[in-house]
C-alpha positions as CSV (number, residue, x, y, z in Angstrom):
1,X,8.2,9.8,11.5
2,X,9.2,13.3,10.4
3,X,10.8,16.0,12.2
4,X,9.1,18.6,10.7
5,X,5.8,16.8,12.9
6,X,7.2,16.9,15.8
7,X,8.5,20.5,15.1
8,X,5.5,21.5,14.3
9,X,4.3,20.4,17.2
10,X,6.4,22.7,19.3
11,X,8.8,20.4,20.7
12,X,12.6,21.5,21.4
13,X,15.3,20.0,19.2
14,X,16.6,17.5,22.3
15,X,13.3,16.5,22.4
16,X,12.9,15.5,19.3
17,X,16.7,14.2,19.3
18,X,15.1,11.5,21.9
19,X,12.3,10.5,20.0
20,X,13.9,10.1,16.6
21,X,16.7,7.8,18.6
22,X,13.9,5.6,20.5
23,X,12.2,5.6,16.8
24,X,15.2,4.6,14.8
25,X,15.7,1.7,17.7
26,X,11.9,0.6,17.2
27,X,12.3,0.3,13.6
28,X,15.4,-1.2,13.6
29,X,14.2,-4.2,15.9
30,X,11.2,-5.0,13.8
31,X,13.6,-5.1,10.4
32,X,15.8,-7.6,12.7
33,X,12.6,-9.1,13.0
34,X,11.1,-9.1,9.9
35,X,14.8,-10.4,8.5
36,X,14.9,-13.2,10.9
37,X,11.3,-14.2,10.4
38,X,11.4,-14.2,6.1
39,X,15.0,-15.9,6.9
40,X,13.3,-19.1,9.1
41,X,10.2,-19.4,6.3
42,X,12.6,-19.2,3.2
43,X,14.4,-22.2,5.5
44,X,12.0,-24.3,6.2
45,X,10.0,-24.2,2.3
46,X,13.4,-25.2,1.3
47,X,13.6,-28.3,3.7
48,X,10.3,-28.9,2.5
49,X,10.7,-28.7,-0.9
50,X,14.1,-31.0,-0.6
51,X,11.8,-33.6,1.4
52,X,9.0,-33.8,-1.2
53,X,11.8,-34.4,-4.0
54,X,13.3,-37.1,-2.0
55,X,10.2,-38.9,-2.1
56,X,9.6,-38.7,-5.2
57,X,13.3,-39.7,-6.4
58,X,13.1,-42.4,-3.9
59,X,9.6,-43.3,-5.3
60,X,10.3,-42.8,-9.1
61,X,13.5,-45.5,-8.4
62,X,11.0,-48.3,-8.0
């Protein structure tokens, strides 16, 4: 979001104070997130990885 927008829009500087706060707080939760979401996939394809190469260590041992 832009200021210029909402200046445009005729809203008053504390106004648009506010919203750019309450926006900066959105966006800031979604990269937390985003972060924690890319963070538990990276986890568990590595877990899954490390499992499928046990097996086939444990297999190729035979």
């Amino acid at each position: 979001m832009k200021r210029e927008f909402l200046k445009d829009l005729g809203l008053a500087d504390d106004m648009i104070d506010k919203i750019m706060d309450e926006n900066g707080k959105a966006i800031n939760a979604e990269k937390t997130r985003t972060d924690t979401a890319e963070q538990t996939g990276i986890t568990s394809a590595c877990a899954g990885t490390t499992s499928i190469l046990t097996r086939f260590l444990h297999n190729s041992s035979l």
